[in-house]
Backbone as ProteinMPNN parsed JSONL, in Angstrom:
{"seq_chain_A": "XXXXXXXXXXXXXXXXXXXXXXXXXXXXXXXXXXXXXXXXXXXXXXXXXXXXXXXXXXXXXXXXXXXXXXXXXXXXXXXXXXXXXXXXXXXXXXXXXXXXXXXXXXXXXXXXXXXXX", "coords_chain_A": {"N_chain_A": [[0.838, -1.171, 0.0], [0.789, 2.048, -0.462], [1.988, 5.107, -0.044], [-0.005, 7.646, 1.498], [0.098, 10.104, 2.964], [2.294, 10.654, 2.642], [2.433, 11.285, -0.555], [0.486, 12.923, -0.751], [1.791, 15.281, 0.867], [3.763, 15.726, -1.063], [2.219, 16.377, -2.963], [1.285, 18.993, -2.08], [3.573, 20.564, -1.705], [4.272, 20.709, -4.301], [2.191, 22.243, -5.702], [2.566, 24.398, -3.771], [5.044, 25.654, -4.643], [4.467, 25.93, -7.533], [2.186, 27.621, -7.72], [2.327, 29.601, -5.449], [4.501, 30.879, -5.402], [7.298, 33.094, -5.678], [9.972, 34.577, -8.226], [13.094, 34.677, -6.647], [16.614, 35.683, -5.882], [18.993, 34.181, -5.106], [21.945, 34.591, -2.808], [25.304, 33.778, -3.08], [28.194, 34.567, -1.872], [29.559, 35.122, -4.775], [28.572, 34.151, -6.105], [25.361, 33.311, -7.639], [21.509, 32.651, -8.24], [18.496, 32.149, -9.163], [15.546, 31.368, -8.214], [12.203, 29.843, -7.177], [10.402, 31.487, -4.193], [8.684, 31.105, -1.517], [6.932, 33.483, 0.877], [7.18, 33.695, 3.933], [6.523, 33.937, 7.908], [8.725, 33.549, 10.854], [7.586, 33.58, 14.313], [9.499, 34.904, 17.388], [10.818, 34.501, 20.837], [12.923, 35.949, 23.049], [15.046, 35.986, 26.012], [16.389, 38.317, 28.429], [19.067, 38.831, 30.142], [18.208, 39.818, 32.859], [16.053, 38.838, 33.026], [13.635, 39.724, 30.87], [11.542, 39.35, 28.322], [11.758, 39.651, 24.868], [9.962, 40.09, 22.023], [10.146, 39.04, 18.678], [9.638, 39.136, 14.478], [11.005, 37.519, 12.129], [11.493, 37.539, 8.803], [10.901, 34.592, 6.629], [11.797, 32.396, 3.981], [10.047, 29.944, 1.728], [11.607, 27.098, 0.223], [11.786, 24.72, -2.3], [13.522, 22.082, -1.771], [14.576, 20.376, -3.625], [15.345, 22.316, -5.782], [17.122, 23.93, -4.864], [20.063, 25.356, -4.244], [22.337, 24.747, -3.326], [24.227, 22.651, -0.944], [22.985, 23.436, 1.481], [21.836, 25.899, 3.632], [23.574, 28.811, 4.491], [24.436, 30.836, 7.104], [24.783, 34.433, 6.895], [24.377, 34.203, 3.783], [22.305, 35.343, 1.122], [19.258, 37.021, 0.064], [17.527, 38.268, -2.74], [14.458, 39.919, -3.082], [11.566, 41.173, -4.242], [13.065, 43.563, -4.291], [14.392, 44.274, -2.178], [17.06, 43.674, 0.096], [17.64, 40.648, 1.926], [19.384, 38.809, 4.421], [20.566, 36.132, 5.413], [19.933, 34.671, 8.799], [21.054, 33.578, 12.227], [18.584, 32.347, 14.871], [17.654, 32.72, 17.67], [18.826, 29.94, 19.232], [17.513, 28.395, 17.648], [18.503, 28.015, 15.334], [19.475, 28.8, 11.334], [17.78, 28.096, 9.54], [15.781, 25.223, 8.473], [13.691, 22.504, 8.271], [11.148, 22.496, 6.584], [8.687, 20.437, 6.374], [7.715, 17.129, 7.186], [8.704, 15.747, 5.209], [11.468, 16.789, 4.62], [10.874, 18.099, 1.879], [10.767, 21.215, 1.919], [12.805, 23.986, 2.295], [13.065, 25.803, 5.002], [14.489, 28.972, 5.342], [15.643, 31.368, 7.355], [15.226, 35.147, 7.871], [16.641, 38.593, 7.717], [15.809, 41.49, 6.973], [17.995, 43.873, 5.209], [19.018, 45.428, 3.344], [18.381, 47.437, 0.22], [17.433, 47.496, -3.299]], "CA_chain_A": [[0.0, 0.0, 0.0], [1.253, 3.578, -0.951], [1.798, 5.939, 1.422], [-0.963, 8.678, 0.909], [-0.006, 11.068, 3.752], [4.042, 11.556, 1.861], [2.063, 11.338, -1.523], [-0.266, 14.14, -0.018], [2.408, 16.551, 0.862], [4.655, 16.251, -2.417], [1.108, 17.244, -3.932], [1.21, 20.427, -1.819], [4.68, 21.045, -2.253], [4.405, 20.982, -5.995], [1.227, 23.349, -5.775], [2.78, 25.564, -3.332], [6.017, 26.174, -5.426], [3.812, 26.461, -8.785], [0.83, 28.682, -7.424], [2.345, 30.931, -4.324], [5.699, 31.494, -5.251], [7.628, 34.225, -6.483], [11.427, 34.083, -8.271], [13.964, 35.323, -5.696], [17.294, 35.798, -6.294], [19.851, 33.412, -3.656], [22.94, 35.267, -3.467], [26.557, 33.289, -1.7], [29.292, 35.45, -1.916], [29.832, 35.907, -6.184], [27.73, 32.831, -7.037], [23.865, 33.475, -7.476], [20.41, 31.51, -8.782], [17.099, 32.703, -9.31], [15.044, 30.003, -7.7], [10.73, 30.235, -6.785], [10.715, 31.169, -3.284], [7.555, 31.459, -1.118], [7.278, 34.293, 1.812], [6.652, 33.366, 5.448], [7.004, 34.49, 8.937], [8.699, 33.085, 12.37], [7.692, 34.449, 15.483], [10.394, 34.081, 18.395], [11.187, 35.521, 21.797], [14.137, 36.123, 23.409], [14.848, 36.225, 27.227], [17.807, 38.898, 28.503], [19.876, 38.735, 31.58], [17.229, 39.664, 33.589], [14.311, 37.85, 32.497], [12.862, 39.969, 29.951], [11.329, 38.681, 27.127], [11.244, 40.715, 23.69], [9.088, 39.171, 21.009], [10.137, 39.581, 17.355], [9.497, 37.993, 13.733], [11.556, 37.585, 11.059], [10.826, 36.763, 7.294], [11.024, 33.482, 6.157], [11.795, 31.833, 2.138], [10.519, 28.636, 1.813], [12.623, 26.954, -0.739], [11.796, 23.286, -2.832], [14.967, 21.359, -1.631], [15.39, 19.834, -5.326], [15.85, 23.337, -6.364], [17.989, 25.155, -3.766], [21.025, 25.577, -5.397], [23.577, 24.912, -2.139], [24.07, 21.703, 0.262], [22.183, 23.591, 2.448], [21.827, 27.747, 3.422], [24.768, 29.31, 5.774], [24.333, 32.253, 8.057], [25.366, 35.526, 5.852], [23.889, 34.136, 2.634], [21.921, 36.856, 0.738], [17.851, 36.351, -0.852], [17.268, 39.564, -2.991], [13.401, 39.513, -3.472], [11.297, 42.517, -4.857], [13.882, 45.285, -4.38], [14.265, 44.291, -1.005], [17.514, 42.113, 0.504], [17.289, 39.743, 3.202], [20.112, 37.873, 4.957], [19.96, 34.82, 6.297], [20.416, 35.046, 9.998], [20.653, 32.707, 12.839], [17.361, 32.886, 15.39], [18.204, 32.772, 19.056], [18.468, 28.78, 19.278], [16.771, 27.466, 16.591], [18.858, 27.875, 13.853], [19.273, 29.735, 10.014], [16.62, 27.297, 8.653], [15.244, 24.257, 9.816], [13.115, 21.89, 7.402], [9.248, 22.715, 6.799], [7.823, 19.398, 6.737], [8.192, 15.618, 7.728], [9.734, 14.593, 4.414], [12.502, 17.14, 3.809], [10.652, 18.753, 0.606], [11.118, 21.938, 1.632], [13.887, 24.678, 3.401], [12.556, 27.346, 5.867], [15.055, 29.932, 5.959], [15.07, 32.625, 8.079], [16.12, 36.3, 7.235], [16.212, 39.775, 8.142], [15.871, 42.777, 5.55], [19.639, 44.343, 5.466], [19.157, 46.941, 2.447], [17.222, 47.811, -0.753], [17.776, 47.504, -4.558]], "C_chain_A": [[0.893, 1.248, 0.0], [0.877, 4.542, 0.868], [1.001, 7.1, 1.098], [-0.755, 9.656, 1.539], [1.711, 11.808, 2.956], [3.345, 11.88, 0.669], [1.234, 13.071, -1.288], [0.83, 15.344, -0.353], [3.563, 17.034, -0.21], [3.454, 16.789, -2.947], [1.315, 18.677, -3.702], [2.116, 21.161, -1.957], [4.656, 21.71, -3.475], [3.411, 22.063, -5.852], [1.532, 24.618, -5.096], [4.387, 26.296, -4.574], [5.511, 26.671, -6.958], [2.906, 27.117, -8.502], [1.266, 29.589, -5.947], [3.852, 31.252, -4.126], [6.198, 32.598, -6.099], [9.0, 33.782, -6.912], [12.11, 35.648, -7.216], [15.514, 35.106, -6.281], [18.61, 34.869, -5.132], [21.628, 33.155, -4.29], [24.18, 34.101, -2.082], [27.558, 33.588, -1.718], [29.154, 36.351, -3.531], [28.843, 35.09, -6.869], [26.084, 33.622, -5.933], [23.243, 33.096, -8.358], [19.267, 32.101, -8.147], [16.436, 31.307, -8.76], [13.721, 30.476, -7.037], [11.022, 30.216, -4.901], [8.747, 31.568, -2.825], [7.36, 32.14, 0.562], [6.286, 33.902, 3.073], [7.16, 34.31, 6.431], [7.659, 32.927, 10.037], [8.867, 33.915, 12.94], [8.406, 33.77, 16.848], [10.733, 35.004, 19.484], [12.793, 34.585, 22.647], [14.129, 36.976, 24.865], [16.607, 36.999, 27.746], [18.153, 38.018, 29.925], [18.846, 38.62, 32.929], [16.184, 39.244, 33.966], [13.148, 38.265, 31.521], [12.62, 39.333, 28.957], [10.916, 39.793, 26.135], [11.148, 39.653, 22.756], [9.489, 40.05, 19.519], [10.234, 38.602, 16.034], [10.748, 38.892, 13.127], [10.919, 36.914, 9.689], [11.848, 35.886, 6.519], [10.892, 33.212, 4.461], [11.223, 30.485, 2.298], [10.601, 28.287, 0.381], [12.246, 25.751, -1.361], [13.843, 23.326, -2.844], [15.738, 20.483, -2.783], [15.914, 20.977, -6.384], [16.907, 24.456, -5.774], [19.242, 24.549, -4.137], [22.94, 25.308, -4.537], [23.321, 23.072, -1.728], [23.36, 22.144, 0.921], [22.377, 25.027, 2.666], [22.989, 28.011, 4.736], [24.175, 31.083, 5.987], [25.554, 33.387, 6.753], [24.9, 35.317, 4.061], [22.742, 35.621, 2.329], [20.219, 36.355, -0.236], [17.48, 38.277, -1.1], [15.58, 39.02, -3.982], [12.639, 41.083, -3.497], [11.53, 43.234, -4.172], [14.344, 45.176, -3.288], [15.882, 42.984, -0.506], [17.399, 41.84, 1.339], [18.545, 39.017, 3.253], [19.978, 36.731, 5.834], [21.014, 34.79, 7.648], [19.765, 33.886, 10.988], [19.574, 33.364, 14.124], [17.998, 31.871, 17.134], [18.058, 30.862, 19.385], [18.036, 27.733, 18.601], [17.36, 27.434, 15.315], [19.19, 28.957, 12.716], [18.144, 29.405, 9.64], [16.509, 26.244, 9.626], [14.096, 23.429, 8.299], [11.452, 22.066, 7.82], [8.261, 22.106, 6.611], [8.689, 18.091, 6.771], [9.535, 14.755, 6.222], [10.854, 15.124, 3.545], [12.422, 17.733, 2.497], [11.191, 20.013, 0.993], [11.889, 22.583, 2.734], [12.992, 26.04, 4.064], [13.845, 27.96, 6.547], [14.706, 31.132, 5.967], [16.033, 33.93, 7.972], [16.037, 37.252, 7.661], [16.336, 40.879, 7.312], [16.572, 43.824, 5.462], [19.795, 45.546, 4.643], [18.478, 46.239, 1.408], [18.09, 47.351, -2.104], [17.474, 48.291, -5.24]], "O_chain_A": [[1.884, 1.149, 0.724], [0.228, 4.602, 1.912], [1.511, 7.682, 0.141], [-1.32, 10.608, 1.002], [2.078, 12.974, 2.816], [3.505, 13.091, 0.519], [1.632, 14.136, -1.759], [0.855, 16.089, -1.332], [4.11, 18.133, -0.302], [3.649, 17.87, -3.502], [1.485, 19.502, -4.6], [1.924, 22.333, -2.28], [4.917, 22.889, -3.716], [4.022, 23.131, -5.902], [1.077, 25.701, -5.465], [4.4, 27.409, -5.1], [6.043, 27.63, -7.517], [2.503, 27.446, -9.618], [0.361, 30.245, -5.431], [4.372, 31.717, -3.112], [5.598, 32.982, -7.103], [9.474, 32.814, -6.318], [11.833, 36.842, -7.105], [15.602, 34.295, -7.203], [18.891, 35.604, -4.185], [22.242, 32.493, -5.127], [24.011, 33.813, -0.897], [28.263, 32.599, -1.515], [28.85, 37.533, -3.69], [28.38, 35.307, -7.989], [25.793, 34.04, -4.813], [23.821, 32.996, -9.44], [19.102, 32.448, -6.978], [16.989, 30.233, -8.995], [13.85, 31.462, -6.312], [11.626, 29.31, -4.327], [7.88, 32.08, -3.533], [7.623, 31.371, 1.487], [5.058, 33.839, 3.13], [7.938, 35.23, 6.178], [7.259, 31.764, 10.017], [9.662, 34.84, 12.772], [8.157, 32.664, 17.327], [10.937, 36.19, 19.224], [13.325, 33.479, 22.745], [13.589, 38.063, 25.065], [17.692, 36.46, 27.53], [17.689, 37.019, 30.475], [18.729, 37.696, 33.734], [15.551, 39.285, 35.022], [12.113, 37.636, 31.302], [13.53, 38.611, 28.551], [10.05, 40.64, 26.352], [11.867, 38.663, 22.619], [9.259, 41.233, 19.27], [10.737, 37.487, 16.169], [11.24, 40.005, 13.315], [10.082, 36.015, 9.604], [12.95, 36.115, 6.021], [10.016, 33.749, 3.782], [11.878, 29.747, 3.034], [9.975, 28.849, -0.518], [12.503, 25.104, -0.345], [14.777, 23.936, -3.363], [16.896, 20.074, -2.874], [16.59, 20.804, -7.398], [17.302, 25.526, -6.238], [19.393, 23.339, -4.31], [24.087, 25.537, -4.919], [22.392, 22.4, -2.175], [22.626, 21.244, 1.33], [23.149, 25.534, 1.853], [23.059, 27.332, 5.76], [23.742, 32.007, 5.298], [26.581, 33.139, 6.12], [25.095, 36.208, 3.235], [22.493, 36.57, 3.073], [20.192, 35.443, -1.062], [17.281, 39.171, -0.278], [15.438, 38.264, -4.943], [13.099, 42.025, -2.851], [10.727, 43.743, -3.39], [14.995, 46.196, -3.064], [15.821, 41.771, -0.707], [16.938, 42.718, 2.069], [18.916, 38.539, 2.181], [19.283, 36.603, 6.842], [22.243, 34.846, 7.688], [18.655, 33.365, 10.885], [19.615, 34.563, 14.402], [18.525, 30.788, 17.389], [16.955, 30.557, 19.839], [18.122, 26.527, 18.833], [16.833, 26.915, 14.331], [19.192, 30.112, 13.141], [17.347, 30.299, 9.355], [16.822, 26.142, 10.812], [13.9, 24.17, 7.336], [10.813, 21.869, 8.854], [7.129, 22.59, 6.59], [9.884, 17.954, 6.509], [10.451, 13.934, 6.178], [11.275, 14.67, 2.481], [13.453, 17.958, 1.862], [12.279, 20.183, 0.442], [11.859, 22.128, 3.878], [12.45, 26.987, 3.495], [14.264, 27.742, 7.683], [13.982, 31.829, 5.255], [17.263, 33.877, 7.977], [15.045, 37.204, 8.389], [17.513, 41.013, 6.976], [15.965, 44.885, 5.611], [20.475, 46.514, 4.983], [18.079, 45.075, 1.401], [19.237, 46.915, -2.008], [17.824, 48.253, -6.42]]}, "name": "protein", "num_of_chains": 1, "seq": "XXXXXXXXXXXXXXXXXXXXXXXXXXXXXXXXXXXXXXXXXXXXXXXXXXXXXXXXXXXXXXXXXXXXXXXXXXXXXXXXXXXXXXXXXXXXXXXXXXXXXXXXXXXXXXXXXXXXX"}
């Protein structure tokens, strides 16, 4: 018997990368690749010295992992998406990225918006 729940989410994969993505630009020093990306948030807090907690998002790419153009995304990489760049930045604990479902289709990296175009 087929597995219908992995079958399932390559469906949505494929539909999210062909119906809610945009092309982005994924920059790594001199080398860069246009590649469909699709725009998210994570929301994350962060506790100081004292015990405060400050709450802040950042904006998220998510990426089809048969098309992302690296082994995988490194802290300082560069996603220039309408007019706007974003660096990919690590999030207090959790990471640059981090995988956005059970079977490794796609990359959720995380960015912060560094300068304009």
């Amino acid at each position: 018997m087929s597995d219908l729940i992995r079958q399932g989410s390559q469906w949505l994969e494929q539909m999210r990368a062909s119906h809610i993505s945009s092309p982005v630009t994924y920059r790594r020093d001199e080398d860069s690749h246009e590649v469909n990306a699709t725009f998210g948030r994570t929301e994350y807090e962060v506790e100081d010295e004292y015990g405060l907690r400050v709450g802040a998002q950042v904006t998220d790419f998510l990426i089809s992992a048969e098309v992302f153009p690296f082994d995988e995304p490194e802290a300082g990489d560069q996603i220039v998406a309408d007019g706007a760049v974003f660096e990919v930045m690590n999030l207090a604990g959790q990471g640059h990225w981090r995988w956005s479902d059970p079977y490794r289709q796609t990359l959720r990296i995380h960015t912060k918006e560094v300068d304009s175009e």
